[in-house]
Every structure is written in structure tokens, then in C-alpha cells.
N, C-alpha and C positions, 0 to 999 in steps of 0.2 A: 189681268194680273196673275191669277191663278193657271193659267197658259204657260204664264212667263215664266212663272216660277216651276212649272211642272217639265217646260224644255230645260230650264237649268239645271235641274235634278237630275233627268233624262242625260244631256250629255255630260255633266260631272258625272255622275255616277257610271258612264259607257265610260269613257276616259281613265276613270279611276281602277274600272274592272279590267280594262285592256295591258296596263300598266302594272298591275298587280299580277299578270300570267306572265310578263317579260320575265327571264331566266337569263342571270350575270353567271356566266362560266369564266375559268381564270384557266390560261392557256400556261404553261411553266416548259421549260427547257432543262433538257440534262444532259449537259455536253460532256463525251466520253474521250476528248480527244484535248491535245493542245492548240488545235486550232480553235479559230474563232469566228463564230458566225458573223456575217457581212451583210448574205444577200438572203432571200429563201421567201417563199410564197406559202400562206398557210389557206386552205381551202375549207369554205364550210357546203357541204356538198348539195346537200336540201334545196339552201339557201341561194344556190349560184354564183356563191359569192366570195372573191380573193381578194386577202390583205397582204399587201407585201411587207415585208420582212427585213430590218435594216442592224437587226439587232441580238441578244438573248436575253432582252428583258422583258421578265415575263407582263402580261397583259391582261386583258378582259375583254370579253365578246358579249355581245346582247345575242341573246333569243328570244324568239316572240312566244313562243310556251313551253314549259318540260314536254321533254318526247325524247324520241330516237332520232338522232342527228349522226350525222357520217362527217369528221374531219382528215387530211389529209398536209403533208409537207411535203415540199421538195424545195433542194437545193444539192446543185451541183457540186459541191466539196465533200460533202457528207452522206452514207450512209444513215438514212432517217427511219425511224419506229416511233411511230404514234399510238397513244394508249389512251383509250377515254370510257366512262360508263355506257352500258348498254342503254341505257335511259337518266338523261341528264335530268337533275332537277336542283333545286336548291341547295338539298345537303351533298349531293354526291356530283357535282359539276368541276373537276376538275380534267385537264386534258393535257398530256405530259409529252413531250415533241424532245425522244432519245437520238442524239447525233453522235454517231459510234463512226471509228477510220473506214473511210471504203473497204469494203473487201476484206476486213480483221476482226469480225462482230466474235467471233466462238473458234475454238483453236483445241488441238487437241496434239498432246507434247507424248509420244511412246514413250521418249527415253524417261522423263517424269512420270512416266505412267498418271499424268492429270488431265484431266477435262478443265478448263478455263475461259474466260473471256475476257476482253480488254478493257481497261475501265480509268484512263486517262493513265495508260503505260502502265498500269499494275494491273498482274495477274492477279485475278481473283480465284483461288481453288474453288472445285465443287467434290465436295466427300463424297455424295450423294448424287450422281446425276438422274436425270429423271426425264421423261418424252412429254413433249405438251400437248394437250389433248384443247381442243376448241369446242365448244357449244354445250347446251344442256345435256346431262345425261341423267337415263331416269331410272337407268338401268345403273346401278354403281360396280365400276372392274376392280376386279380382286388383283391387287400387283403385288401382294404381300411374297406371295414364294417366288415371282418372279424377281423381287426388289432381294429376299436375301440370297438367290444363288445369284445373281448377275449384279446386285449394287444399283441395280436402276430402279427406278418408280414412275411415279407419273405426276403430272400436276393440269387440273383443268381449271382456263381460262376462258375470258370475256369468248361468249357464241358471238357478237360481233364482231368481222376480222377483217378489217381494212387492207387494203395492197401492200400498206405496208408490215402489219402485224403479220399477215400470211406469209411472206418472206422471213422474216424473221424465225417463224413457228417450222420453218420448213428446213431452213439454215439451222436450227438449235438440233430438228430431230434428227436430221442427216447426221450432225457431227455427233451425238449420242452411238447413231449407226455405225461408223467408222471406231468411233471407239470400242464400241461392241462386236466388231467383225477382227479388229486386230487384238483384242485381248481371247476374247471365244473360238473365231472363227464363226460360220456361218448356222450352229446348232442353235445356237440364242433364239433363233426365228420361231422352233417351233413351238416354244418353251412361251411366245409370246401373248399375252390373255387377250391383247387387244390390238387393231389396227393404228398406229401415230398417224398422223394428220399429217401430211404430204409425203408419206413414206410406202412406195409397191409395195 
């Protein structure tokens, strides 16, 4: 009897500990467009594992414990940005899947002298643009005198950068660059404290 009762213990108690590590992440959508999601596959990449995608309503995914996980979208209509925690766990488990128009994510108007980007046919200004920088820095860059003679700054985000956030960080600092090469001219460069992130 005391066997019995010592495996019952044994696998409730395994069961209960395994159950207890599962990690519920909630997947959200921010559709930047008039279109409408239809089709689209969301990948969790660890795991090997695709759900496809009939919809933009948002969802939930199991994980078997907090950790570093890699997600991913695609779908043919849209220009897709996914943005999730370096390290998913209970409080910080959300994962946000941005479908922006092909090809129209960041825009840069001379004759408006703005920097903007698309955001369901409204421009959004930026007063303030700024170059994104990726990963931990431990060394902190001084953009201060660069931010007030040129108006730019910086901002550092998630050191994980999926295919598609890399696109993205690379597409936002190129049109920063452009901005900067037609308001300056090419002096900007040397004036700069620190290298942008997909930028020679």
C-alpha cells in the first residue's frame, strides 16, 4: 500500500511539476494596412513547429518552459515584423506579429522635410528621428551633440533579431540615412559616435 501510495505521489507530483513550467504566450496582431489577413503561417522555431493562420485573432501558444524562443510570420500580402521578449516567461510573454503594406513600411517626404511611416494610410510624423541600434551595450554612446546638431538619436532594442526585425532595423536606418544625406549632405558621417546596425 505504501508503494502505491508513494507512485501516486511520484507521478502526481512529476505531472504537476511539468505543468507548472508550461509557459502560455499570447500571440497579437497589428495590422498597419486596410487589408485583411486571410492566410499566413506563424512559426515557433525551437519547437519545429507551424500553425497556420486563417485569421487576426489574436491567440495563445503553449511552451513547455520560460526560455529563449525564436518566432517568425509570413504571409504573402504583407510586409511582416515580429516582435517578442528576449526571454519569454509568464509576465513578459507577449509576441506582436506588425503587417505593414509591402514595400511602404518608412518613407521620407523632402518637400515636407518629415520622416514618417505608414500606419493604416496615416502618416505618422517623427520630430525626432533616431537610428536603431540591436543588442546589449555595456559600453553606453553619447548621441547627445550628435542628436542636437543633426535632430537624430538613437534607440536600442531587443539583442534578439529575427529575419524579420533585421529587415526592418535595417529599412528604418537606411531611411534615417537618406534623410540625413539630403538634408546634410555626406558630412553627418563623421560627426557620427556610433556604427547603425545594417548601415557601411
Amino acid at each position: 500500500m505504501k508503494k502505491l501510495l508513494l507512485l501516486f505521489l511520484v507521478v502526481f507530483l512529476g505531472s504537476f511539476s511539468s505543468q507548472a513550467k508550461e509557459i502560455v504566450a499570447r500571440v497579437v496582431f497589428e495590422n498597419r494596412t486596410d487589408e485583411r489577413l486571410t492566410s499566413g503561417e506563424f512559426f515557433i522555431i525551437e519547437l519545429n513547429k507551424t500553425i497556420q493562420i486563417n485569421s487576426e485573432e489574436d491567440f495563445n501558444i503553449t511552451l513547455p518552459e520560460k526560455g529563449k524562443y525564436r518566432f517568425s510570420f509570413i504571409s504573402t500580402k504583407f510586409d511582416v515584423y515580429t516582435y517578442y521578449p528576449a526571454k519569454i516567461s509568464q509576465k513578459n510573454n507577449q509576441i506582436t506579429i506588425r503587417l505593414q503594406e509591402k514595400g511602404k513600411a518608412f518613407q521620407y517626404s523632402k518637400e515636407k522635410n518629415s520622416y514618417s511611416f505608414s500606419m493604416k494610410n496615416v502618416k505618422a510624423k517623427i520630430d525626432q528621428p533616431y537610428f536603431i541600434f540591436n543588442g546589449i551595450n555595456n559600453t553606453p554612446i553619447d548621441f547627445e551633440n550628435f542628436k542636437e546638431k543633426y535632430g537624430v538619436g538613437m534607440r536600442t532594442e531587443n539583442c534578439v533579431v529575427d529575419p524579420f526585425t533585421l529587415k526592418e532595423t535595417i529599412q528604418h536606418n537606411k531611411a534615417i540615412v537618406k534623410y540625413l544625406n539630403e538634408k546634410f549632405g555626406d558630412q553627418w558621417v563623421e560627426d557620427l559616435p556610433a556604427q547603425p546596425f545594417g548601415i557601411k
